[in-house]
VEXDREN-2710 file (C-alpha; in Angstrom, 1 decimal):
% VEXDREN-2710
k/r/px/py/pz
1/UNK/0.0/0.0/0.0
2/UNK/1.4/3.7/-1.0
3/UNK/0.9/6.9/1.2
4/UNK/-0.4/9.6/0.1
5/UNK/-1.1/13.0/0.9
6/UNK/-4.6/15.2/0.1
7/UNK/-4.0/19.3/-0.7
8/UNK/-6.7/22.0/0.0
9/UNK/-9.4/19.1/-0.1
10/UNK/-12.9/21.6/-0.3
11/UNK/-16.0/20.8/1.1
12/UNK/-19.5/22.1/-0.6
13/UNK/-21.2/24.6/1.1
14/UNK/-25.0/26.4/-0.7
15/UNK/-25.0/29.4/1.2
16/UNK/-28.6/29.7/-0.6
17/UNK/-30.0/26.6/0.5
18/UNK/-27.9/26.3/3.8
19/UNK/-26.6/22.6/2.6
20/UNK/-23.5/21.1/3.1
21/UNK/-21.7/18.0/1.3
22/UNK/-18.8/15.4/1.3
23/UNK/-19.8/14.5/-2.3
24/UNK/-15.9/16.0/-3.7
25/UNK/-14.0/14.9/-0.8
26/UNK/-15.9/11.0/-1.3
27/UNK/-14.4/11.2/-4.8
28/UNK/-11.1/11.4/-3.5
29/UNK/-11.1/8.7/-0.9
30/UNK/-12.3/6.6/-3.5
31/UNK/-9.7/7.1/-5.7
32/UNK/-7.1/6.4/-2.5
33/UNK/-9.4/3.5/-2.0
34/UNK/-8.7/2.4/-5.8
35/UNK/-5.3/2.7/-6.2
36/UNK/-4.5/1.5/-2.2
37/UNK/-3.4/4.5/-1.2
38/UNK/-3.4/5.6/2.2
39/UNK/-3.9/9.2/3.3
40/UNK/-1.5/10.4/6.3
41/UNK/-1.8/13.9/5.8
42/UNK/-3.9/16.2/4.6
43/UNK/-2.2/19.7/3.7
44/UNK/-3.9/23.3/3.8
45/UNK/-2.9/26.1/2.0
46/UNK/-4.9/28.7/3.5
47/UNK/-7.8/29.5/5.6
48/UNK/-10.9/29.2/3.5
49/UNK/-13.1/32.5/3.3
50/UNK/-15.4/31.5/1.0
51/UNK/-15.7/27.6/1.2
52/UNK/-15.8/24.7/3.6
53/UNK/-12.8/22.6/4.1
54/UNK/-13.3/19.1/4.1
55/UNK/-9.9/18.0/6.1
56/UNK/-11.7/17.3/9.3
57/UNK/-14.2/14.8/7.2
58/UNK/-11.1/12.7/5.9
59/UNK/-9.6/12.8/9.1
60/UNK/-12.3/11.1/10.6
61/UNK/-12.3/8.9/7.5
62/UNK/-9.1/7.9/7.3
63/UNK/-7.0/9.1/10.5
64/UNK/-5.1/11.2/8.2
65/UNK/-3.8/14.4/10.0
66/UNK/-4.2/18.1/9.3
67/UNK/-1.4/20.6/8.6
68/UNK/-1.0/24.3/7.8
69/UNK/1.5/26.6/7.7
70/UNK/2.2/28.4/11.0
71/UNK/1.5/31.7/10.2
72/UNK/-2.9/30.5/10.7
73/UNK/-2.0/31.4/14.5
74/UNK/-2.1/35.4/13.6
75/UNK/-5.0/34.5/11.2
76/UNK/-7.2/33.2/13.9
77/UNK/-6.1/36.1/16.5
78/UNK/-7.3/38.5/14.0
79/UNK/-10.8/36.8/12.8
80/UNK/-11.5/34.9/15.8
81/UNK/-13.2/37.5/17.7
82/UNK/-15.2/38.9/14.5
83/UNK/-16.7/35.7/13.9
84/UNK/-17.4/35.2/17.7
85/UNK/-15.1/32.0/17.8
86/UNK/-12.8/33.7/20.9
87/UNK/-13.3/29.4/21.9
88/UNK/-11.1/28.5/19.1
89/UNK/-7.7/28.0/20.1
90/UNK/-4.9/29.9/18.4
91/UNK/-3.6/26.6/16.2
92/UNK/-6.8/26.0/15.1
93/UNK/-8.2/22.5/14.5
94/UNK/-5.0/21.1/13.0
95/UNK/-2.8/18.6/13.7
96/UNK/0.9/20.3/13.4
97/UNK/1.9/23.9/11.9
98/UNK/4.2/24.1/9.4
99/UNK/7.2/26.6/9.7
100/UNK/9.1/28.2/7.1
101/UNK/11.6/26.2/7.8
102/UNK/10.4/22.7/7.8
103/UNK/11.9/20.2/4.6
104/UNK/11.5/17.6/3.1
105/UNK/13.7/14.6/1.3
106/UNK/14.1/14.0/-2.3
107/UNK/17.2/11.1/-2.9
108/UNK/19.8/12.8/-1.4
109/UNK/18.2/16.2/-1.4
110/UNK/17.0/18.3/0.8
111/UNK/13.9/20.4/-0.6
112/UNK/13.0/24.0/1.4
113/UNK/9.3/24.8/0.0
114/UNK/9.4/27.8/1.7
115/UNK/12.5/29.8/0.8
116/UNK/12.5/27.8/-2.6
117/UNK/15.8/26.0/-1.7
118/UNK/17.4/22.6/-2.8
119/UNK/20.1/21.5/-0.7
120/UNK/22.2/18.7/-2.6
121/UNK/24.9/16.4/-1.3
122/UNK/27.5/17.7/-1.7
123/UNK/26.0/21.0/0.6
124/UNK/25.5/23.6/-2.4
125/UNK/22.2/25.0/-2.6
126/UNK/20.4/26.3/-5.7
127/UNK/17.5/28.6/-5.3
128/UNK/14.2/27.4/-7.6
129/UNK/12.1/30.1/-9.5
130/UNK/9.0/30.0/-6.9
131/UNK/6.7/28.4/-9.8
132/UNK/9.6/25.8/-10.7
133/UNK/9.7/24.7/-6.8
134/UNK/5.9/24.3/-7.0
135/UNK/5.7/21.9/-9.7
136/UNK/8.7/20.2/-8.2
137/UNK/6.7/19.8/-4.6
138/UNK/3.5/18.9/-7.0
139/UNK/5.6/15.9/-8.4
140/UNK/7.4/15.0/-5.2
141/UNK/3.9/14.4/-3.3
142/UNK/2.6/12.1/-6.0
143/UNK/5.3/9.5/-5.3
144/UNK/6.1/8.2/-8.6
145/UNK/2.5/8.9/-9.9
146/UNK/1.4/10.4/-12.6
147/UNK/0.2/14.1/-12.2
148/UNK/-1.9/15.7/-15.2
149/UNK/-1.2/19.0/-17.1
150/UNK/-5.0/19.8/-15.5
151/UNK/-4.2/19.0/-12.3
152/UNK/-0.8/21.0/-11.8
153/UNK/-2.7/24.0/-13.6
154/UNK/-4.9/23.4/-10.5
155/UNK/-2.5/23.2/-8.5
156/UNK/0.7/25.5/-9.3
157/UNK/-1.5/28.0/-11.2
158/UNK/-4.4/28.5/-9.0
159/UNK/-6.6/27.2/-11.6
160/UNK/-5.8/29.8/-14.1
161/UNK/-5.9/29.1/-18.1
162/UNK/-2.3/29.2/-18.9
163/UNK/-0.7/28.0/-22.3
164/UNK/1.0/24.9/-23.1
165/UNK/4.3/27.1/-23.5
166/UNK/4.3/28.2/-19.5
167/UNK/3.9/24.4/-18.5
168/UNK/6.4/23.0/-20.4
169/UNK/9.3/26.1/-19.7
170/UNK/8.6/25.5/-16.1
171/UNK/9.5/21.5/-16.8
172/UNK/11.9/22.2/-19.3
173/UNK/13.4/24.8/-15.9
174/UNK/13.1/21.7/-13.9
175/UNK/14.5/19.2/-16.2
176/UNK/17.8/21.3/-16.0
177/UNK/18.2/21.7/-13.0
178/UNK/17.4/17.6/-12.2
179/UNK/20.1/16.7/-14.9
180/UNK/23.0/19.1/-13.2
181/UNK/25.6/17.6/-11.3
182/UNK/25.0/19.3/-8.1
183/UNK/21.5/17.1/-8.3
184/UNK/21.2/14.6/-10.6
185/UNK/19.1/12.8/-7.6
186/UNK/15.3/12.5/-9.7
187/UNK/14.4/12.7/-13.0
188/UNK/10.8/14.3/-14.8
189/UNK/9.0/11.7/-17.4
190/UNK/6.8/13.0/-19.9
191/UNK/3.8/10.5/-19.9
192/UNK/2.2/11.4/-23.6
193/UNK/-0.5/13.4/-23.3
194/UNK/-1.4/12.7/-19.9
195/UNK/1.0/14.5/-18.0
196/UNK/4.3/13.9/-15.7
197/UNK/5.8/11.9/-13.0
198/UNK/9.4/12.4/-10.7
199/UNK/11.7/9.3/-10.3
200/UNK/14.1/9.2/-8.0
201/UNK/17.3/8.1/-9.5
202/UNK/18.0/4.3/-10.6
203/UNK/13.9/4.3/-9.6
204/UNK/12.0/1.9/-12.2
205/UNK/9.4/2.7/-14.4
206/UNK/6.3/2.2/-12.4
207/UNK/3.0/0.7/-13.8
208/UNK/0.2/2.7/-14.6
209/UNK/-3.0/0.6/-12.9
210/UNK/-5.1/-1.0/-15.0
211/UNK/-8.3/0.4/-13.2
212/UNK/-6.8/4.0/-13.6
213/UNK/-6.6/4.0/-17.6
214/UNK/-9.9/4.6/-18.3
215/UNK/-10.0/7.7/-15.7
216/UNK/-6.8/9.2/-17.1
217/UNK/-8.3/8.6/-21.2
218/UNK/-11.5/10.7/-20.2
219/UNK/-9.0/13.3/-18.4
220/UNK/-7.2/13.5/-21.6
221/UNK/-10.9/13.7/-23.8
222/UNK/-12.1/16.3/-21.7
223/UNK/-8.5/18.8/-22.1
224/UNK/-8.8/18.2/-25.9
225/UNK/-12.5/19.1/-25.8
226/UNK/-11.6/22.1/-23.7
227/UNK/-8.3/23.2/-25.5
228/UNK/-10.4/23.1/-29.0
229/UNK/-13.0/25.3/-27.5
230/UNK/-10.6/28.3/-26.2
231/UNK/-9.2/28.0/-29.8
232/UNK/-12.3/28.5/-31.5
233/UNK/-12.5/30.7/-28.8
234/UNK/-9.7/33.3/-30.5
235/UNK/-10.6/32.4/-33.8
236/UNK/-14.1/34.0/-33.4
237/UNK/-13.3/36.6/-31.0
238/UNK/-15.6/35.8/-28.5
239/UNK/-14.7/35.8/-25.1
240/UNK/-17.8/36.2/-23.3
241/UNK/-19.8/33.8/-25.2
242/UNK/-17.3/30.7/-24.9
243/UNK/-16.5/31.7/-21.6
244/UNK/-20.5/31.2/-20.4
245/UNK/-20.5/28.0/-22.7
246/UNK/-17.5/26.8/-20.3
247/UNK/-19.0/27.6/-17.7
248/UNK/-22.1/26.1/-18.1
249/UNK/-20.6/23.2/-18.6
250/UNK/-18.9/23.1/-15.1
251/UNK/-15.6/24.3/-16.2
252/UNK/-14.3/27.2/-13.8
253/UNK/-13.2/30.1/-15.6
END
């Protein structure tokens, strides 16, 4: 069984009709369930303003435990009292705080999220443009997995339409600096037209799960279907109209 690790896992919340769901965060623990993957962590970015988290349902779920970065303490001094929560403790509901400082390992690297530092073996250390070092922690969490283009759009660009040309100099920025002596500890695959994994060094080629092929076939449908759209898209000039067909059609914009 692999471990895995959920990121800014959002619960649904109608303000409208006052209802609440687990619907998005079952999809997930399904998937884990699928693949055998078990959750130990479950990592927030931010507070939420505008959504519910569902962290605290796949904790109870799974036992996984909840993490943010240390700087929520100030966050909840400042909004506690306006929302009437003076009850909730500084830390929060979480399990550990993340400081700036905290690392993790990558072969015989040392990774620094926050400051955007690798540290490599022989003690030099190489400072990663900050959207390189989030594609790199992206690929690191998935553990020899396969991570779509859509996904680390969702991920690394907030969930912004970017071009094919950003993704690939971000790889092509991290490919360089994987293949330098100073590192040389991981490699990035190109899986065609799916997306990308990291393997460590000497690492073999994983499998891709049979049950998984036909889920990453309709992710791959459903980015064609999308990138023909937005070209049309320029073609005719019409932002507004495409934009409300996307949307209608679920696609955030």
């Amino acid at each position: 069984m692999g471990s895995g690790v959920g990121l800014r896992e959002v619960g649904y919340f109608d303000c409208a009709g006052g209802v609440v769901s687990t619907a998005s965060a079952g999809k997930l623990l399904a998937a884990a369930d699928e693949h055998d993957v078990n959750i130990k962590w479950v990592l927030e970015t931010h507070v939420h303003a505008d959504h519910l988290s569902a962290a605290a349902h796949i904790r109870e779920q799974t036992g996984a435990k909840i993490g943010i970065g240390a700087g929520v303490r100030a966050v909840q001094h400042l909004f506690g009292p306006v929302f009437g929560a003076d009850d909730v403790p500084a830390s929060g509901d979480f399990d550990r705080l993340f400081d700036d400082g905290d690392t993790f390992a990558l072969g015989d690297l040392t990774v620094r999220p926050a400051l955007r530092q690798v540290v490599c073996a022989d003690n030099s250390e190489h400072i990663l443009e900050p959207r390189v070092m989030q594609v790199l922690v992206a690929l690191a969490r998935a553990q020899g997995g396969i991570v779509s283009r859509d996904k680390l759009i969702e991920q690394c660009w907030e969930g912004r339409i970017v071009g094919e040309d950003a993704i690939n100099r971000v790889i092509g920025r991290l490919r360089q600096f994987a293949q330098s002596d100073a590192a040389n500890a991981f490699r990035i695959e190109t899986v065609p037209r799916v997306g990308y994994r990291l393997l460590l060094r000497d690492q073999p080629e994983p499998q891709i799960p049979a049950a998984a092929v036909p889920r990453l076939l309709a992710d791959l449908e459903r980015r064609d279907r999308l990138t023909g759209e937005l070209r049309q898209c320029c073609r005719v000039n019409d932002v507004s109209g495409h934009v409300a067909h996307l949307e209608g059609a679920g696609v955030s914009t």
